[in-house]
N, C-alpha and C positions, 0 to 999 in steps of 0.2 A: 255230867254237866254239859248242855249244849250249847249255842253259841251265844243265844236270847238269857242264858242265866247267867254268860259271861259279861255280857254288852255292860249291866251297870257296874259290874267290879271295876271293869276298865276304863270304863267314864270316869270314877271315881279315883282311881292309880293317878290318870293322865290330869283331875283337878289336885289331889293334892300334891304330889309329885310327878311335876310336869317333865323333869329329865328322861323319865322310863317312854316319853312319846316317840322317840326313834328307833327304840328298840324293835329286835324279832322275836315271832311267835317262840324262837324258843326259849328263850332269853326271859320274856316272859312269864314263863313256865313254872319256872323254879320262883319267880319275882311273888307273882299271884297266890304260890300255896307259901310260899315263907311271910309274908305279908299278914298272912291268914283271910286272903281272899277266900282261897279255896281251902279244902278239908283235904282236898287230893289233889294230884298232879293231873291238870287238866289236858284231854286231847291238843296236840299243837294245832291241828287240822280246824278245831271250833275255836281254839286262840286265833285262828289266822281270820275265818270269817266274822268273828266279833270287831277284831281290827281294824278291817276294811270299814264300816259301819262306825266304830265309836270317832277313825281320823278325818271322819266324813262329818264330824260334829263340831270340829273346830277347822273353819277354813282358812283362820290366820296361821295355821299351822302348816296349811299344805304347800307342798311345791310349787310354785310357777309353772303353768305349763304351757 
């Protein structure tokens, strides 16, 4: 599974369960296949670039910089 098949799982985490927005990739991890996101335990490496992209979809969320 690569990062483009991750992007809407995580869109989807972060609308219905917006607590898991803070979380890390790896943390994640275990979230996304117990969830039944995923069927397997996805690369952390394509969790991390999905991340970057789906926290970039809500600006109310991002940090002040």
């Amino acid at each position: 599974m690569n990062s483009w098949q991750l992007l809407p799982a995580i869109r989807e985490l972060y609308s219905r369960r917006p607590e898991y927005f803070h979380h890390e990739a790896w943390e994640l991890q275990h979230v996304l296949f117990s969830l039944g996101y995923t069927y397997a335990l996805a690369d952390e490496a394509e969790i991390s670039a999905a991340l970057e992209v789906a926290r970039g979809d809500y600006p109310q969320w991002r940090s002040a910089a």
